[in-house]
N, CA, C and O atoms as CSV, one atom per row, in Angstrom:
chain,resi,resn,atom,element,x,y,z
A,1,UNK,N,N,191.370,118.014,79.372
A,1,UNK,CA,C,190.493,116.860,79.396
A,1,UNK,C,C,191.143,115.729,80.183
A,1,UNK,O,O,192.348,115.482,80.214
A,2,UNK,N,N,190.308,115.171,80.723
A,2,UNK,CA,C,191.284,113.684,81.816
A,2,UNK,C,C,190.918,112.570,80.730
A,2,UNK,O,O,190.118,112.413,79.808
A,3,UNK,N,N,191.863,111.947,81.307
A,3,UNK,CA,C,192.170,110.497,80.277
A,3,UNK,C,C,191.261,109.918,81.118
A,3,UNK,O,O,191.010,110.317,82.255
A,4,UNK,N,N,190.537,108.551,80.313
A,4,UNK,CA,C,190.028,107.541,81.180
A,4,UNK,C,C,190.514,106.544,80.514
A,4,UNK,O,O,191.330,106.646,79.597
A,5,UNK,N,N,189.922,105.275,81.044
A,5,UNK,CA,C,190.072,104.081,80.259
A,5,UNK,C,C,188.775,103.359,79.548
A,5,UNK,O,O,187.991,102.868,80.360
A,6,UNK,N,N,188.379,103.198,77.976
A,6,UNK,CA,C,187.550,102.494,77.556
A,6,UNK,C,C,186.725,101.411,78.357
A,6,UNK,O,O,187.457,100.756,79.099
A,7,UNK,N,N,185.612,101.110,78.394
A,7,UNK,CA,C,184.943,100.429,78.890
A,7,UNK,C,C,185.029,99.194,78.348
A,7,UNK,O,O,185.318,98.219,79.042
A,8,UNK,N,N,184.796,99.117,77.107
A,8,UNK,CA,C,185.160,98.216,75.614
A,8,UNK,C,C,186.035,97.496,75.100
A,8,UNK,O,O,185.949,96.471,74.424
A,9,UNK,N,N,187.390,98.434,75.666
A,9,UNK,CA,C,188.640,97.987,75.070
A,9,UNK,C,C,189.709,97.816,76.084
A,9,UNK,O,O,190.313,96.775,76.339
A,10,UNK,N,N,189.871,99.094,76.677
A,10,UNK,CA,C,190.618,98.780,77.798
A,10,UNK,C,C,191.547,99.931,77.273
A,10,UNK,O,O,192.489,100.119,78.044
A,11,UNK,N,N,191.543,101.123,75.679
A,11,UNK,CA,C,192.574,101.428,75.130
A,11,UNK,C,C,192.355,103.121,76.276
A,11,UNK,O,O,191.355,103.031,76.989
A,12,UNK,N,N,193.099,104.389,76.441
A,12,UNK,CA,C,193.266,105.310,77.207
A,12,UNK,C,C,192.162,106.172,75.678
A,12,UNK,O,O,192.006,105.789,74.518
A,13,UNK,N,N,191.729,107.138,76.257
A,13,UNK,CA,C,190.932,108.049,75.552
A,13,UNK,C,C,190.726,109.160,76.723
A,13,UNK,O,O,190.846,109.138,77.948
A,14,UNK,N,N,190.299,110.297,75.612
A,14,UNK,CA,C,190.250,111.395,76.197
A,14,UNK,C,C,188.638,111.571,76.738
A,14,UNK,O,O,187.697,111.288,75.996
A,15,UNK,N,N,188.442,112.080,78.136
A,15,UNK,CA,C,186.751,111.893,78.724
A,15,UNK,C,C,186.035,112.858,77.639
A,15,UNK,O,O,186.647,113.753,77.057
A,16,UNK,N,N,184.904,112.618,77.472
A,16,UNK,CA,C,183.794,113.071,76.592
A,16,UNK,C,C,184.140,112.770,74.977
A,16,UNK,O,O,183.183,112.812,74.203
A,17,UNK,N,N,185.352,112.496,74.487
A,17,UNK,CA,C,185.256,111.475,73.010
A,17,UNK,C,C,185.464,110.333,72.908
A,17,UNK,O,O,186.077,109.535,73.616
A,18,UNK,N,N,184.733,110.216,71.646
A,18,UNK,CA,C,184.991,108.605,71.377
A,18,UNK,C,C,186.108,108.020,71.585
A,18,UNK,O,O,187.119,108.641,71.254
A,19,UNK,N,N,186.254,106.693,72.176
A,19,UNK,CA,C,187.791,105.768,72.300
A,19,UNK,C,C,188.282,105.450,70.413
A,19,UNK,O,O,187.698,105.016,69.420
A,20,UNK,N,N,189.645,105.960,70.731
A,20,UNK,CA,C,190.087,105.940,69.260
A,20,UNK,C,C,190.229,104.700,68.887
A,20,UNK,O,O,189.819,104.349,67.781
A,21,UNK,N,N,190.810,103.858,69.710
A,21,UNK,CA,C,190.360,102.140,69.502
A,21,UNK,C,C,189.589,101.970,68.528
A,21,UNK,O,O,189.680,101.743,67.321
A,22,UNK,N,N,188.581,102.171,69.513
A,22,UNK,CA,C,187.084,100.913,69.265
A,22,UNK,C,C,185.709,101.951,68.584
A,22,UNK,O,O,184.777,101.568,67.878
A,23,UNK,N,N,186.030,103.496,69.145
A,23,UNK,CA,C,184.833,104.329,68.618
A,23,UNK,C,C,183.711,104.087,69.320
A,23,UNK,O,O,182.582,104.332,68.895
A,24,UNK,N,N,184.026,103.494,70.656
A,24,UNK,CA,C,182.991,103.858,71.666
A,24,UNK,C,C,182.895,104.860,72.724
A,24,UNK,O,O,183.736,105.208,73.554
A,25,UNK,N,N,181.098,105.448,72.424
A,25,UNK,CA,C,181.029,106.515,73.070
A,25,UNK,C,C,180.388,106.035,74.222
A,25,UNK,O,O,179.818,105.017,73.831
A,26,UNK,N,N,180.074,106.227,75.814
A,26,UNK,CA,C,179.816,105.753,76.533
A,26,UNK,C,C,178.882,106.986,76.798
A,26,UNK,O,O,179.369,108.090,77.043
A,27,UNK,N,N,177.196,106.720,76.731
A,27,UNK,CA,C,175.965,107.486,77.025
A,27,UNK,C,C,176.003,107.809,78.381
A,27,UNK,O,O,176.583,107.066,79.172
A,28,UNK,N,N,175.321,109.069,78.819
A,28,UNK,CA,C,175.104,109.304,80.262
A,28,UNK,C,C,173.862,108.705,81.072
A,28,UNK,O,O,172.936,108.213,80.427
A,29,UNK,N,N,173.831,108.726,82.064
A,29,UNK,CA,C,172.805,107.702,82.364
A,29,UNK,C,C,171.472,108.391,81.908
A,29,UNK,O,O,171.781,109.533,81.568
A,30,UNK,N,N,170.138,108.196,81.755
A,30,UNK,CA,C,169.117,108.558,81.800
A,30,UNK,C,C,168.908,109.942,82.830
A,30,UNK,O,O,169.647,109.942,83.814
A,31,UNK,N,N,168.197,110.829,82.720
A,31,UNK,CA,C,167.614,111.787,83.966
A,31,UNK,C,C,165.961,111.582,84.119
A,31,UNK,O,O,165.221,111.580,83.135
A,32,UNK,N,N,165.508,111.418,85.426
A,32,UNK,CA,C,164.388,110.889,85.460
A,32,UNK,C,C,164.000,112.466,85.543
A,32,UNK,O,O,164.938,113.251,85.683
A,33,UNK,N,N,162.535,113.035,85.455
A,33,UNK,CA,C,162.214,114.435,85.158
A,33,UNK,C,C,160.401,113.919,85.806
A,33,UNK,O,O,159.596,113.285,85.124
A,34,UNK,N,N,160.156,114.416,87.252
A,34,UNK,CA,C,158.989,114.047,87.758
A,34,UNK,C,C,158.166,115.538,87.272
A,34,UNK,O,O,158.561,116.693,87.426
A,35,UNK,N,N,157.024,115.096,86.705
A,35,UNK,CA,C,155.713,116.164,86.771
A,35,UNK,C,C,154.417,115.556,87.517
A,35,UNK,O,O,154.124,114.395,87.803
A,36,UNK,N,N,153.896,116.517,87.678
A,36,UNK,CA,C,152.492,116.556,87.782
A,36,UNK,C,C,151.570,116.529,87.349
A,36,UNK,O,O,151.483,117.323,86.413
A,37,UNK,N,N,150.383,115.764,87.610
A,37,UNK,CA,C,149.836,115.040,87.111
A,37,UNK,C,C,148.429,116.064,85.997
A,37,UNK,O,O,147.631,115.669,85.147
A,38,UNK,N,N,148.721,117.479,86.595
A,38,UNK,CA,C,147.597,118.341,85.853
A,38,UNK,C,C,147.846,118.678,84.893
A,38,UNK,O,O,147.583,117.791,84.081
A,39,UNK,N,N,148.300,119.652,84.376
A,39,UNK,CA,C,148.850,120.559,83.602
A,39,UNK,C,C,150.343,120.267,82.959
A,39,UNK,O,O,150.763,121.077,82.133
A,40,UNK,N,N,151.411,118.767,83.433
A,40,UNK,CA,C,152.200,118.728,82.813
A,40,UNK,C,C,153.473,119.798,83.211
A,40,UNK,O,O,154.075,120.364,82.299
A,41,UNK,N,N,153.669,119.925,83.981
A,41,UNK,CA,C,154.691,121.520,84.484
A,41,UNK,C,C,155.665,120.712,85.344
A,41,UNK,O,O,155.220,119.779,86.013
A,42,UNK,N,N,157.156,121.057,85.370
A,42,UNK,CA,C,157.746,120.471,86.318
A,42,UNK,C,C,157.840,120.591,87.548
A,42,UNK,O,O,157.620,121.699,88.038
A,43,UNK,N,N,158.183,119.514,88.358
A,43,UNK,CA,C,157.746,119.770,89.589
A,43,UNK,C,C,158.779,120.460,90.133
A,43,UNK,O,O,159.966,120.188,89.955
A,44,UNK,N,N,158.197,121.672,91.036
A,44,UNK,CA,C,159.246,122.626,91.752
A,44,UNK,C,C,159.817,123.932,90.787
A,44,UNK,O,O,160.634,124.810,91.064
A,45,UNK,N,N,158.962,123.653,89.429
A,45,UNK,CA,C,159.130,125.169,88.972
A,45,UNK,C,C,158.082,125.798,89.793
A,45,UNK,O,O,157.116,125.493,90.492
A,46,UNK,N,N,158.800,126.918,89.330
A,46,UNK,CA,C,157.612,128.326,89.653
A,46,UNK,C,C,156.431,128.530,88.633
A,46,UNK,O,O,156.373,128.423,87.408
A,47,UNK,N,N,155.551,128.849,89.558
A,47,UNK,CA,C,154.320,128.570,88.435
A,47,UNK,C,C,153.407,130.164,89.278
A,47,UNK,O,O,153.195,130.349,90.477
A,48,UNK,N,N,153.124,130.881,88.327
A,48,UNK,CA,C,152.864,131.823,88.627
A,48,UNK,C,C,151.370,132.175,88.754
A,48,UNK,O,O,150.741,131.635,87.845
A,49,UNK,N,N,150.610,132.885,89.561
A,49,UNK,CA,C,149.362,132.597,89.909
A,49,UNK,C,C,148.220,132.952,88.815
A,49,UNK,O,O,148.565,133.820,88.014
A,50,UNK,N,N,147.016,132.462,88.663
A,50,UNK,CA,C,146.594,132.756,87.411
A,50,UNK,C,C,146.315,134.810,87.776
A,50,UNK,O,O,146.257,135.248,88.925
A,51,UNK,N,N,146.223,135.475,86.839
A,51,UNK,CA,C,145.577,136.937,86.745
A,51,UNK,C,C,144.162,136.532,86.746
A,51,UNK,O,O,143.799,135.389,86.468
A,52,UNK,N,N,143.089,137.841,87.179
A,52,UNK,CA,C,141.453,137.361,86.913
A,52,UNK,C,C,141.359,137.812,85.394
A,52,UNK,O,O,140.459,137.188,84.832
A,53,UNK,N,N,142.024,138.720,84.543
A,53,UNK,CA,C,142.414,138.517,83.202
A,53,UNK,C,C,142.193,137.687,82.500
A,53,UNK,O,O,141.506,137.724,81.479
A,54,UNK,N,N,143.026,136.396,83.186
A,54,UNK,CA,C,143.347,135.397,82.422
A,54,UNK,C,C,142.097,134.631,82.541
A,54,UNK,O,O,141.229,134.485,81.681
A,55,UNK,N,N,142.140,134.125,83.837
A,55,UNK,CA,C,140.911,133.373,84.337
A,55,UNK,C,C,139.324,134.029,83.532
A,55,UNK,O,O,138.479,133.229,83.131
A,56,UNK,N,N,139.225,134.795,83.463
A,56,UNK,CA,C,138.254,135.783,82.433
A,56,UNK,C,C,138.339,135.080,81.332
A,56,UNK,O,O,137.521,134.182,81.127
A,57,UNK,N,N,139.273,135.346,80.495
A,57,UNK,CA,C,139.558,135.058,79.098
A,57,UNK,C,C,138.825,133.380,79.172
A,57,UNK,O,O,137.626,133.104,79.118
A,58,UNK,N,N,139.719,132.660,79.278
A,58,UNK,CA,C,139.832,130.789,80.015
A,58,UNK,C,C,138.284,130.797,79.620
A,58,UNK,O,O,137.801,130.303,78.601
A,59,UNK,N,N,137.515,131.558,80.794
A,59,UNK,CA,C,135.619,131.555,81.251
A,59,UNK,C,C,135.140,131.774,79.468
A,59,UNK,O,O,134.251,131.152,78.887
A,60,UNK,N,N,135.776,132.529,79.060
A,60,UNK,CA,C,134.650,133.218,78.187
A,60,UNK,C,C,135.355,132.594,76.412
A,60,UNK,O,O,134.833,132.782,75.313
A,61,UNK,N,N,136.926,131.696,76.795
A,61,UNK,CA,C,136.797,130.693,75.616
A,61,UNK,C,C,136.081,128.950,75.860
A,61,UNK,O,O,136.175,127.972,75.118
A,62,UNK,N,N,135.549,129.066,76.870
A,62,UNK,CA,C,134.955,127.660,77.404
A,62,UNK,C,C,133.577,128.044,77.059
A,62,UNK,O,O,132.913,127.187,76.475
A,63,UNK,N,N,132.907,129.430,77.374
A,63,UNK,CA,C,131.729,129.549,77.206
A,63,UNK,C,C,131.796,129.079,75.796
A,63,UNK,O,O,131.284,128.010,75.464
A,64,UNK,N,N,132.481,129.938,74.874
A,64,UNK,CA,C,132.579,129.397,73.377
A,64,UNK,C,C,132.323,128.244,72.617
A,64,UNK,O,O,131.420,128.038,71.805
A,65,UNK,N,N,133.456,127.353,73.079
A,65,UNK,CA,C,133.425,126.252,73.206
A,65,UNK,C,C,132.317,125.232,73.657
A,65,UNK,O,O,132.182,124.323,72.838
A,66,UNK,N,N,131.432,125.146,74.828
A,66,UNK,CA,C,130.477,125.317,74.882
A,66,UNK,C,C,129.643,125.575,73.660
A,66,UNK,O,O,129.621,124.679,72.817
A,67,UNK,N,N,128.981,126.626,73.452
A,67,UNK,CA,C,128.199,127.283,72.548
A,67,UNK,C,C,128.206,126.651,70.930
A,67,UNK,O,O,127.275,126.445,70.151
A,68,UNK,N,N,129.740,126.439,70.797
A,68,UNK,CA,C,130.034,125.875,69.532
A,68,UNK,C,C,129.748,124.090,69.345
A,68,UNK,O,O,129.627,123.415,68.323
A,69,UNK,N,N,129.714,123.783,70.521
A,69,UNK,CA,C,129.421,122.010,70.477
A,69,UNK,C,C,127.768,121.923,71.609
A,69,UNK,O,O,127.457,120.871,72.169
A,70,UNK,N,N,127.259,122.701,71.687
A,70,UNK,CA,C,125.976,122.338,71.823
A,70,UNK,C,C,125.733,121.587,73.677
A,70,UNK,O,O,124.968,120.781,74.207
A,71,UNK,N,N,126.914,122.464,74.108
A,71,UNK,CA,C,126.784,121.636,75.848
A,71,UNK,C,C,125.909,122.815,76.130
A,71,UNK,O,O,125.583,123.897,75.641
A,72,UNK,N,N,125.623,121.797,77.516
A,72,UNK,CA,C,125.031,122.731,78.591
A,72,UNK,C,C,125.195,123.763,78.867
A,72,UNK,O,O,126.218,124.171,78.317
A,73,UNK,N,N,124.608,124.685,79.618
A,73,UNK,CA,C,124.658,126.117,80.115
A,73,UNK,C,C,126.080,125.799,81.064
A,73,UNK,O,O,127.202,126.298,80.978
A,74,UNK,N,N,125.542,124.771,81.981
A,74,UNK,CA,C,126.016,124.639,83.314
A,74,UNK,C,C,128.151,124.039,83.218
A,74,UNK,O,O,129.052,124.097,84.055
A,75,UNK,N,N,128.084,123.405,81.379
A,75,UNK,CA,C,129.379,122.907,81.401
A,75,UNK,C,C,130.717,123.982,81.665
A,75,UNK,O,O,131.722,123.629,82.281
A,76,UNK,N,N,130.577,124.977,81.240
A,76,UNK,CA,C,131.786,125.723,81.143
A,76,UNK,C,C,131.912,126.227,82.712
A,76,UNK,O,O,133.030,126.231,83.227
A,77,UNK,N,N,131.180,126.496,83.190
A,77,UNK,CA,C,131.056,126.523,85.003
A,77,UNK,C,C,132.183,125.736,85.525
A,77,UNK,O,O,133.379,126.026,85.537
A,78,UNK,N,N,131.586,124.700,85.949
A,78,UNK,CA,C,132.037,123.228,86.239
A,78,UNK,C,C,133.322,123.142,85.741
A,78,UNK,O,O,134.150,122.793,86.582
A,79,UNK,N,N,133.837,123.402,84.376
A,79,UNK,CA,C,135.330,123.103,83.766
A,79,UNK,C,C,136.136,124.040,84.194
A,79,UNK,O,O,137.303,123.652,84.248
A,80,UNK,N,N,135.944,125.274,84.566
A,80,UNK,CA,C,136.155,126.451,85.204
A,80,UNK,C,C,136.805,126.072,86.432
A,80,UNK,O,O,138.017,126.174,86.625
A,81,UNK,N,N,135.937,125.617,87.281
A,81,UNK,CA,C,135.508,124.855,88.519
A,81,UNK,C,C,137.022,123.749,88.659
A,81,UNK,O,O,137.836,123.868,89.575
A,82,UNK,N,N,137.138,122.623,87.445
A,82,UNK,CA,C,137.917,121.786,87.649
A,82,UNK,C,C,139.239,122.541,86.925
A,82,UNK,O,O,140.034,121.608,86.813
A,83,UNK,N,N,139.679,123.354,86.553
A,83,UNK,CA,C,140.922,124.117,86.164
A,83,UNK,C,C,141.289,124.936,87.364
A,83,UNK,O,O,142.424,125.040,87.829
A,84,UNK,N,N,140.350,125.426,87.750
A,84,UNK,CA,C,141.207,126.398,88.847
A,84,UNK,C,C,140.472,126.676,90.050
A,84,UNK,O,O,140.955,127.473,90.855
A,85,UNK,N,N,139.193,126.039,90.314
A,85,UNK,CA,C,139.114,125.817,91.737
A,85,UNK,C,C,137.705,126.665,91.964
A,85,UNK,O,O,136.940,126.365,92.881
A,86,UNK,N,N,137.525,127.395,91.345
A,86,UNK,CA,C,136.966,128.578,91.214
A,86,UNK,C,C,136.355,129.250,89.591
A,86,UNK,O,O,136.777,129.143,88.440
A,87,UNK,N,N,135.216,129.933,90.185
A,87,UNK,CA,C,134.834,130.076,88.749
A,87,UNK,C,C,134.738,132.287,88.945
A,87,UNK,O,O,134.359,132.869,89.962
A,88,UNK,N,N,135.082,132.780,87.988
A,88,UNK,CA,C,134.944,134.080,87.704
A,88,UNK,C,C,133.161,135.027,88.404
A,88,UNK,O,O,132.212,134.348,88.012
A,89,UNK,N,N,132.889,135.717,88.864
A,89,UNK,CA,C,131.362,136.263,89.279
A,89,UNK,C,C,130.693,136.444,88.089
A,89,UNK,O,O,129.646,135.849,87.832
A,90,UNK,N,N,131.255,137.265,87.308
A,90,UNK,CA,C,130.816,137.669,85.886
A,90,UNK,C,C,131.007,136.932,84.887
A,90,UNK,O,O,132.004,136.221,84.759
A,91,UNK,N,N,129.993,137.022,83.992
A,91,UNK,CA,C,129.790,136.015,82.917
A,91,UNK,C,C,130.046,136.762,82.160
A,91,UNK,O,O,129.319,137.735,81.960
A,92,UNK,N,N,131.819,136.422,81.107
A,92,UNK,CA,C,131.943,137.073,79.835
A,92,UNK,C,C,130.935,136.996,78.997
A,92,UNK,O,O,129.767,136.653,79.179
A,93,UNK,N,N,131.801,137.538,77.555
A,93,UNK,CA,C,130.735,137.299,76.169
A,93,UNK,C,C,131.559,136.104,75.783
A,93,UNK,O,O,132.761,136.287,75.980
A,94,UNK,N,N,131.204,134.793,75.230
A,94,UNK,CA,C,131.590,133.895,74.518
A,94,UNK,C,C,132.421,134.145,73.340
A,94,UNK,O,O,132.019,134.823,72.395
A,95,UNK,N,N,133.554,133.612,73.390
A,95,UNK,CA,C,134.654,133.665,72.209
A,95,UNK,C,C,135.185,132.600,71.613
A,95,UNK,O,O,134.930,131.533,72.171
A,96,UNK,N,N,135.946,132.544,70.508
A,96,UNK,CA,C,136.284,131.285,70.201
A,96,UNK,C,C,137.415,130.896,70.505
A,96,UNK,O,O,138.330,131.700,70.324
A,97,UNK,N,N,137.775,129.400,71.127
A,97,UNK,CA,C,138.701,129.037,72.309
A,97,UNK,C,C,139.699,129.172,71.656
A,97,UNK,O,O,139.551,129.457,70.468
A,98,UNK,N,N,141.020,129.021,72.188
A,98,UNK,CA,C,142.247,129.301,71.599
A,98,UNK,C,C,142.697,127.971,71.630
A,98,UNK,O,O,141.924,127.238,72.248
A,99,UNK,N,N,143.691,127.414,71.167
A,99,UNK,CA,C,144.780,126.222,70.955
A,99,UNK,C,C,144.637,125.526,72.959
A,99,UNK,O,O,144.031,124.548,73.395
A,100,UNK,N,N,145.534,126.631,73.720
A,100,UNK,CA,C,145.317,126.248,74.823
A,100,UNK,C,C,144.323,125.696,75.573
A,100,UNK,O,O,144.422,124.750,76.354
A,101,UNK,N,N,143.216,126.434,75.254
A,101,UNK,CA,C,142.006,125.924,75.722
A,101,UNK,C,C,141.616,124.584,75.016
A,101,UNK,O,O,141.653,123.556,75.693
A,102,UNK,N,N,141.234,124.523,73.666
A,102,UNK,CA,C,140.834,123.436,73.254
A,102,UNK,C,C,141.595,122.262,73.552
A,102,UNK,O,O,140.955,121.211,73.533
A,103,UNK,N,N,143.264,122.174,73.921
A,103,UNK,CA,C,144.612,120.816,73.982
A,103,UNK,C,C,143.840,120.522,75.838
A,103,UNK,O,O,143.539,119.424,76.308
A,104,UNK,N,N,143.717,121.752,76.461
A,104,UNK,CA,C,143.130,120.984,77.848
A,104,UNK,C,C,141.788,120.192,78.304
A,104,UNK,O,O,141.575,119.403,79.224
A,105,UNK,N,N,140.934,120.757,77.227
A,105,UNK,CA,C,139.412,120.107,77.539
A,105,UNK,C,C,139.600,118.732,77.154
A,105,UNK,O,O,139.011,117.743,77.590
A,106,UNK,N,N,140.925,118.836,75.861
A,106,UNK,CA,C,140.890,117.336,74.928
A,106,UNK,C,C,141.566,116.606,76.114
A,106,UNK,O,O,141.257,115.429,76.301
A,107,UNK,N,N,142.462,117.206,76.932
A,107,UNK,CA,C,143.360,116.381,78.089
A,107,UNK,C,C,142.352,115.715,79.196
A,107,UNK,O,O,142.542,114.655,79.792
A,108,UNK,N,N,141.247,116.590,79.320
A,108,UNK,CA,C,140.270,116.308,80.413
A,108,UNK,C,C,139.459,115.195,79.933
A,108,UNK,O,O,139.216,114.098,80.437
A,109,UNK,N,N,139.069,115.780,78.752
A,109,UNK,CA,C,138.090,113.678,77.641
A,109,UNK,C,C,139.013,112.482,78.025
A,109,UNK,O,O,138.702,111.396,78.514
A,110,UNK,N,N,139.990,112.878,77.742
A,110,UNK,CA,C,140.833,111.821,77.606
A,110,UNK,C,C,141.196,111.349,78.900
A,110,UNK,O,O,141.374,110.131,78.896
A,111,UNK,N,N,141.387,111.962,80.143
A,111,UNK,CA,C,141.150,111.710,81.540
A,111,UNK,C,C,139.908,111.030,81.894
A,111,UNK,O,O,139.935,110.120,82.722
A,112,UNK,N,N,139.023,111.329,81.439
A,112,UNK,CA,C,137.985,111.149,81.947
A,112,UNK,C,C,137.732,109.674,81.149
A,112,UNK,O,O,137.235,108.765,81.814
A,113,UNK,N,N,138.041,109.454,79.854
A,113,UNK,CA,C,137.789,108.339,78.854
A,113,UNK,C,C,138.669,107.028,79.805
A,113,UNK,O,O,138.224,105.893,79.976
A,114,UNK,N,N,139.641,107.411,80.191
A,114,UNK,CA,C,140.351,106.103,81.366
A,114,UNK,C,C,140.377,106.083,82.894
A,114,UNK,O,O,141.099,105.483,83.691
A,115,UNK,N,N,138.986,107.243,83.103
A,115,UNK,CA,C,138.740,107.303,84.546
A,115,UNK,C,C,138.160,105.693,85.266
A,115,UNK,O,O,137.605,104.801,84.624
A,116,UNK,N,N,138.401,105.677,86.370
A,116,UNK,CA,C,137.370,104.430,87.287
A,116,UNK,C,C,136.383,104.927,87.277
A,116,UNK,O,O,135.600,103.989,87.124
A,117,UNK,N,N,135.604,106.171,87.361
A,117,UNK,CA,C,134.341,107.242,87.206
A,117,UNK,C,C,133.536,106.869,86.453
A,117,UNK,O,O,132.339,106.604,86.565
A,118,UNK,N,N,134.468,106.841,85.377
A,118,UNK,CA,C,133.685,106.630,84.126
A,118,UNK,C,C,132.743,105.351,84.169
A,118,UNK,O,O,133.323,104.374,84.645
A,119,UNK,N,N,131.333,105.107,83.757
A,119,UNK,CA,C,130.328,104.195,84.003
A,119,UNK,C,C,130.995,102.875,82.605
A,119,UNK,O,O,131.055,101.648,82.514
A,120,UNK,N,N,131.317,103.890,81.877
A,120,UNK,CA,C,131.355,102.182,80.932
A,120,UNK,C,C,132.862,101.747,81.373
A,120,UNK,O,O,133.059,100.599,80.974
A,121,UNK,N,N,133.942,102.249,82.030
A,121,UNK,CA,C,134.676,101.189,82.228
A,121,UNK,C,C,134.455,100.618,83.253
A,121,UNK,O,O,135.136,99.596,83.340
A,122,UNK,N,N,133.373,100.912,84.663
A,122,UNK,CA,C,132.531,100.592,85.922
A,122,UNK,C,C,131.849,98.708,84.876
A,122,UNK,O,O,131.754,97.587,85.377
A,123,UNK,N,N,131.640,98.996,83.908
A,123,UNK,CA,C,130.820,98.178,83.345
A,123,UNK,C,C,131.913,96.801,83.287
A,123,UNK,O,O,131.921,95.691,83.819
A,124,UNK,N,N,132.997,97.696,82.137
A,124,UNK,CA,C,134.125,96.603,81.659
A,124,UNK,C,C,134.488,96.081,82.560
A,124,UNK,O,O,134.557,94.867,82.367
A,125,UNK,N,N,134.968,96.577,84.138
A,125,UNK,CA,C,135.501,96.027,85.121
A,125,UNK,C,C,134.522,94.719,85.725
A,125,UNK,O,O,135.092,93.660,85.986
A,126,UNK,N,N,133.235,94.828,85.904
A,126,UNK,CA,C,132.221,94.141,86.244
A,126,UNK,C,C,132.393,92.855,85.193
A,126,UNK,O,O,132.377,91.710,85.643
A,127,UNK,N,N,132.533,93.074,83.974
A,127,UNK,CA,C,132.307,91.818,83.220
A,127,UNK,C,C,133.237,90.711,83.364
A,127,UNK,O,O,133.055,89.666,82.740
């Protein structure tokens, strides 16, 4: 271990323990950690491409979802649409959404609840 000198005291301590002095530990700086703004994933991992599997599944727990709150035909399309660009040819059978599915639609309300898009904060801004 290399000796340093306390920040605190000025007394010699060994690097990475406390100064026997004073019992100061000196924190490392912060690490800043950039993501992206979709999905939350770090930037410059590997992110692996969706399967039509998956993308299947996704379609046919949105249809669900859907079905279970009384939207449109046309919503689970469209959300399809804004997840991955693209929507599946075939129309699964409707299932009930999983954890994943339901934490992203809630991410998308909630996007959408502090959008400029959005008409009632179009309103708030106006007043």
């Amino acid at each position: 271990m290399k000796l340093t000198e306390c920040s605190q005291c000025g007394a010699l301590r060994k690097g990475g323990l406390p100064c026997p002095a004073c019992g100061f530990m000196p924190k490392r700086p912060a690490e800043y950690v950039c993501f992206s703004d979709e999905d939350l994933v770090r930037v410059g991992a590997q992110q692996r491409p969706a399967t039509m599997q998956t993308r299947s599944e996704w379609y046919a727990q949105l249809l669900g979802l859907a079905q279970d709150r009384g939207y449109k035909p046309g919503w689970a399309y469209h959300k399809m649409r804004e997840k991955w660009g693209d929507c599946p040819s075939m129309k699964p059978a409707p299932v009930t959404p999983g954890h994943e599915v339901l934490a992203w639609v809630r991410s998308r309300a909630i996007a959408w609840h502090h959008s400029p898009q959005n008409p009632r904060n179009q309103q708030a801004a106006a007043s």
